[in-house]
N, C-alpha and C positions, 0 to 999 in steps of 0.2 A: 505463464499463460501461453500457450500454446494455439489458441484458437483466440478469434475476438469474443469471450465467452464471459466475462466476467460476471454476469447476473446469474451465472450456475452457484456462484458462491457467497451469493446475498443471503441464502438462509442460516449463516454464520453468526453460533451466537456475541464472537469476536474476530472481525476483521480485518488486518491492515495492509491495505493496498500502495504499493509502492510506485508509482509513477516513474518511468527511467525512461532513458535516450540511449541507444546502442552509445555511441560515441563517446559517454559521460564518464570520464575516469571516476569521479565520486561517486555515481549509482553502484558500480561494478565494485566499489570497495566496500559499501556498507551493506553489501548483500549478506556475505556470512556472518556480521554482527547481527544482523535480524533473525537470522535463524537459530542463534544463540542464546539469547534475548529470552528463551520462555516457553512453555509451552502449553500459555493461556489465550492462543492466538490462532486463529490459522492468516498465514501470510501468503499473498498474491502478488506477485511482480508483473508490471505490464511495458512492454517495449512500447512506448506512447506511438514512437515511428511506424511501425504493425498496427496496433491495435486503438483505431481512431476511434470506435464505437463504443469503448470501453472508456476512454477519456469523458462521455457523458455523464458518469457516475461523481465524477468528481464539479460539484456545483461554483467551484471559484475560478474555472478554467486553470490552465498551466500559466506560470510565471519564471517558475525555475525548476530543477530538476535534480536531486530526486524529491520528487513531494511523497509523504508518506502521511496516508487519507486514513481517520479509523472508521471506523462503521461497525454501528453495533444492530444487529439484527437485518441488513441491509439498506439502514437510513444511514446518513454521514452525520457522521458527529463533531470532528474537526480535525484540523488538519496537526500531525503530531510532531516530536521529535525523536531521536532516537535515545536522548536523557529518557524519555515517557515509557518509550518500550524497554529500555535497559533498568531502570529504576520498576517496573510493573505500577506506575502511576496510575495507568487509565483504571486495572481493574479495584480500583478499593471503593 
């Protein structure tokens, strides 16, 4: 994400948005897992540090990081793991 923009990509009919912290060695490692992962998805990463206004999307606030949000059609559905996306769990 690039912009505080994330509702350009609500009309998604599969979502998974990635919640990161610059800082976060763990965000920065399971990045290219998710992009592997499938591609029954479109994936959004959002630097939480940048992009405050896009953390709205996520309705349980931040607790830890990386949180990885699905959202199907642009409602949140819940919050996932990356068994979920590596296994294709969510979509059956």
């Amino acid at each position: 994400l690039k912009e505080d923009s994330l509702e350009d990509y609500m009309d998604e009919e599969y979502l998974i948005v990635v919640f990161t912290l610059r800082g976060c060695g763990k965000c920065k490692s399971i990045i290219p897992d998710l992009y592997k992962a499938g591609d029954h998805h479109k994936i959004v990463v959002v630097d939480s540090d940048i992009h405050v206004r896009s953390m709205s999307y996520y309705p349980r606030g931040e607790t830890f990081y990386p949180t990885l949000a699905y959202f199907k059609k642009g409602k949140f559905i819940k919050t996932v793991s990356m068994e979920d996306i590596k296994g294709k769990r969510l979509w059956k």
